[in-house]
N, C-alpha and C positions, 0 to 999 in steps of 0.2 A: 481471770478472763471473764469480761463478761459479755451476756448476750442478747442479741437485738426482739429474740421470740418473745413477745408480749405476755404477760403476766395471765395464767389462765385463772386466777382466782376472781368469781364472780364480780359483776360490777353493781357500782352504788346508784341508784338514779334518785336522782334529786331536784326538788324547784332551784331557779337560780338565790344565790346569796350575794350582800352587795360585797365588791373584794374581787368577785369572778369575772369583772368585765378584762384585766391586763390577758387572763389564761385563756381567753376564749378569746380575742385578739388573735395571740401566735397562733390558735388554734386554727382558724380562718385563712390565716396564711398556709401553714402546711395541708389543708386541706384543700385552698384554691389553687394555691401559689401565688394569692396578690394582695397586696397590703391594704390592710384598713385601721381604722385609730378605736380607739376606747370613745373619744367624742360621737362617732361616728354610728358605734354600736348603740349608744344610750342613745342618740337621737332615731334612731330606729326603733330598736325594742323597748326602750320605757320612756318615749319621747309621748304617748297617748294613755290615757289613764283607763286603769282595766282593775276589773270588781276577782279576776282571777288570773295566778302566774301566767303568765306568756309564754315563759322560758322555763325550759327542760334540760338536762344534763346528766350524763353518765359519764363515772368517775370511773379508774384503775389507780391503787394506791395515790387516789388521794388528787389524781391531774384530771379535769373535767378532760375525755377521750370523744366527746359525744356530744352535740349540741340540737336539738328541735325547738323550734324558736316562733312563735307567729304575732303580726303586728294586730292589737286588740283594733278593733277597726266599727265606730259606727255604721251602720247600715240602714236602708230603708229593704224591707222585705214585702212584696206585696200590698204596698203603702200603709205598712207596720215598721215602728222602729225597732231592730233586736241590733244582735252584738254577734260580729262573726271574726275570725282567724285564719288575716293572708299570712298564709308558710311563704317563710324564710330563709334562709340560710340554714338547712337540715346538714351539717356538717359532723366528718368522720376522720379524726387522727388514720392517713396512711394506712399505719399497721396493725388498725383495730377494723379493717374494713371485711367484709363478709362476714362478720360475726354474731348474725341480728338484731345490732343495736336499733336500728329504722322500727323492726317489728316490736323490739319490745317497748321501747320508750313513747313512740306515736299511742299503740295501744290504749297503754296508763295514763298521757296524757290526752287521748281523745275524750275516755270517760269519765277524767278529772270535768273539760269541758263542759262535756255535756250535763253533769249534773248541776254546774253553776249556770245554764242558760245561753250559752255559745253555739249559735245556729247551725253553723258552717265551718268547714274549712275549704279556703281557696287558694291554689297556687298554681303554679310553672314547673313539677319537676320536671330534673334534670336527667340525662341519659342513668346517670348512676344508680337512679331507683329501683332501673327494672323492673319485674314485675313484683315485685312489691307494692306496690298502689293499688293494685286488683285483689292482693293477698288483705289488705288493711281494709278494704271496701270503696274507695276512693274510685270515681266516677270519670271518665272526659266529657265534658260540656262539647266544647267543639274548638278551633283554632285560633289562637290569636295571630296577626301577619305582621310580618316587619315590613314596610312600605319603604323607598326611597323616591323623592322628586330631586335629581339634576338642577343644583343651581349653576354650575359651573362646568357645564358638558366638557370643554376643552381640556381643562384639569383633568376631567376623569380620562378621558381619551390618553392625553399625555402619558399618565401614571402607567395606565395598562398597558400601551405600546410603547413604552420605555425610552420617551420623544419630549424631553424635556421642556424644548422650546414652543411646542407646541401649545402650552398653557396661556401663551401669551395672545395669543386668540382670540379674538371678541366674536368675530361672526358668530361660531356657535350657539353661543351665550343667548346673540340678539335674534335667532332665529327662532329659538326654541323658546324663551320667554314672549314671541312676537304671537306663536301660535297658540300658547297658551291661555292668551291673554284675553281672549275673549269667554274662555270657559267658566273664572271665576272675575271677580272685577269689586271692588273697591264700592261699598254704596256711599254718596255725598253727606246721607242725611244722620251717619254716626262721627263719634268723635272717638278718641282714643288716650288712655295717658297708660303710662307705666306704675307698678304700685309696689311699694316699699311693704306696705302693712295692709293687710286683709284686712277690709271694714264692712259697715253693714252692706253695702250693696252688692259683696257677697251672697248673706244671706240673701238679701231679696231675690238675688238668680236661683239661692236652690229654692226658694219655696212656690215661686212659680214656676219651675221646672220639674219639680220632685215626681208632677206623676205622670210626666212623659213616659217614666218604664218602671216595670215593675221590681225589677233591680237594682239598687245602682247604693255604690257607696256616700255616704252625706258628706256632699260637697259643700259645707259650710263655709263661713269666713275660720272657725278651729280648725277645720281640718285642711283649709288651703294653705293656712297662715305656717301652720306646720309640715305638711308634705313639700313645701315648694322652699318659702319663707326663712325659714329654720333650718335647712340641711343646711351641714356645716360641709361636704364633702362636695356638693355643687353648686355653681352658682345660677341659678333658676333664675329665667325675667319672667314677669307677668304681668300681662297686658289689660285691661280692662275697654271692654267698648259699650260703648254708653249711645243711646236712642231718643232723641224729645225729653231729654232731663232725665231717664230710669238704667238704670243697670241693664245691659241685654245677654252681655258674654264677656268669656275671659278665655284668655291660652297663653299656656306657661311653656317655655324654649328654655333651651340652653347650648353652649355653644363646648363640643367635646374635643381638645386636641389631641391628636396622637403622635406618635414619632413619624409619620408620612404625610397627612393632612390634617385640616379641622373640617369637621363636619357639625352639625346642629341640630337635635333632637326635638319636636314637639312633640312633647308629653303629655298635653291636657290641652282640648280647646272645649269649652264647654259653653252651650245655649239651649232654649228649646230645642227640640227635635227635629222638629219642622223648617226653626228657624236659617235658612240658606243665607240669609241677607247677612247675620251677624257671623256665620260664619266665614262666608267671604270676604268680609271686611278685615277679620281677624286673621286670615289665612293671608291675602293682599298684606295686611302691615308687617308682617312677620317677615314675608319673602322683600319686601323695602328694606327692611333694616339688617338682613343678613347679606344683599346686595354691597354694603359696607365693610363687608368683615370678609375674612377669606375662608369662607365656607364652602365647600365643594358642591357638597349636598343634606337634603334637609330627610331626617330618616325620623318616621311615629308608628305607632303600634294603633292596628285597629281589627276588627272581626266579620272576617270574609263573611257575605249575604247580606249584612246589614246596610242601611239607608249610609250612613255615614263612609262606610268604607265605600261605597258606589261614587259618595260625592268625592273620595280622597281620588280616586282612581281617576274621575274625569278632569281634576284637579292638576294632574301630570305626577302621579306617583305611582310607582311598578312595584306591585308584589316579592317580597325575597323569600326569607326562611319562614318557619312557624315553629308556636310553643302551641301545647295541647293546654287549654285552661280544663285542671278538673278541679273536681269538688268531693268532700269529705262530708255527706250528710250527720248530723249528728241530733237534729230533730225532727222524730219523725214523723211532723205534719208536713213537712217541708213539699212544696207542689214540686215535684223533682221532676214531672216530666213540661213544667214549662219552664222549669232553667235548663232546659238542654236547648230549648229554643233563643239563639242570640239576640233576635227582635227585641225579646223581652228585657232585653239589659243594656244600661250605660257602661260599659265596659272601656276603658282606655289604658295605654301602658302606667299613668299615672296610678292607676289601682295595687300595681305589683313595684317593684323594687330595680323593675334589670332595664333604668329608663331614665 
């Protein structure tokens, strides 16, 4: 007979080894309940090159049980460049959970970090942490917000009051896009194309952007070409808009289906700070091309008090849920009372994973 009580002989904690991507797969599964690929995982965690392990594991006879994982991530810090670590996928086999793996393994691998040079750790936990983030020394910065703008008032309306026909609707639609429409508007004097491949005009947006704030992950042409370009799990558009012949901004959508609707995520729109015009331009062509597709609504992630989320708001997008963005000092020059202030940061859901 045997039995399901989890083996109490200590566990092995380990960097990852290559061979581990199939058992951390299923692993992923019994810990989310939802399927992801081994492609999937490499182009997350070893899809960016890193001077130290990323990935962590705790073994029981021998089955990684345990995963702490963070994506090696260039940074600009105080308009310094260092190397910090968005947490990931901190996952727990079921029946090895409360057992301290979170405290011990974060620990060992915080001060692996820190003595290779790894500024930071930044993430999204999840309910399951508990207080364990306070117990590790892990910080809340302040909230990140789920926004939604209504492309398709009727559809929503229909679904909710269980009125099928109602979808087919146009007033709504033309009402609500009618009053809108003066809030952001389309400026004449940019152009727009869609991009297969991150090129230099890339670059050229982050280097005259870069010291808009004193935060902000390096949005290069590597690191778009990659986060957007390169997932093999979504298919990401990204848009480019162009001003008098230069680069001015970009914003990266995707379009999500589910078994009830499809809705459309922007993940990344990115300009100067200041710059309103290229935003709206970008923000206008986005809502034109999902006008084509049967999008409901268009849902992004951005951070209540800042400039940007004011403009998302006037923009016609409503507030939903919130994750708490914190943080894992691990150098400690780190100015940690101006990163609790959002102002100072380019923050958008394209920084983290759940977007």
């Amino acid at each position: 007979m045997t039995s399901d009580v989890p083996n109490s002989s200590p566990f092995v904690i380990r960097p990852y080894q290559a061979g581990d991507e199939s058992s951390l797969v299923e692993l992923f599964h019994r810990a989310y309940g939802r399927l992801t690929t081994v492609e999937h995982w490499r182009w997350k965690l070893k899809g960016q090159a890193s001077a130290v392990e990323n990935v962590w594991l705790a073994l029981s006879e021998d089955k990684p049980v345990f995963q702490y994982a963070g994506i090696p991530t260039r940074f600009q810090l105080a308009q310094s460049p260092t190397v910090v670590m968005v947490s990931v996928d901190t996952m727990t086999a079921p029946e090895f959970r409360r057992r301290g793996l979170l405290t011990q393994v974060a620990a060992r691998v915080y001060a692996g970090w820190r003595e290779n040079g790894v500024s930071f750790v930044i993430g999204l936990p999840n309910q399951q942490w508990g207080s364990r983030p306070a117990v590790l020394g892990i910080q809340a910065l302040f909230p990140l917000h789920w926004l939604v703008r209504p492309l398709r008032p009727e559809a929503i309306i229909a679904r909710r009051l269980h009125i099928p026909f109602l979808k087919y609707a146009t007033i709504p639609t033309l009402l609500w896009n009618r009053i809108l429409s003066g809030r952001v508007r389309r400026h004449p004097e940019f152009q727009t194309e869609s991009i297969r491949h991150a090129n230099e005009a890339f670059d050229q947006i982050w280097e005259r952007c870069k010291t808009d704030w004193m935060f902000s992950t390096v949005r290069d042409r590597e690191w778009v070409d990659w986060r957007f370009l390169a997932s093999p799990a979504r298919a990401y558009e990204l848009t480019l808009a162009w001003r008098a012949g230069k680069p001015a901004g970009y914003s990266a959508h995707a379009l999500v289906k589910t078994e009830h609707n499809t809705v459309a995520h922007l993940v990344d729109l990115f300009a100067a700070r200041t710059d309103y015009a290229t935003r709206d331009t970008l923000l206008c062509e986005l809502i034109e091309k999902l006008r084509t597709t049967q999008a409901d609504a268009l849902f992004t992630l951005a951070v209540p008090g800042t400039p940007y989320f004011q403009w998302l708001r006037r923009a016609g997008f409503f507030p939903r849920s919130a994750f708490s963005v914190q943080v894992m000092p691990l150098n400690a020059q780190l100015p940690i009372n101006l990163m609790h202030d959002p102002n100072n940061w380019n923050l958008t859901g394209a920084d983290f994973d759940v977007i």
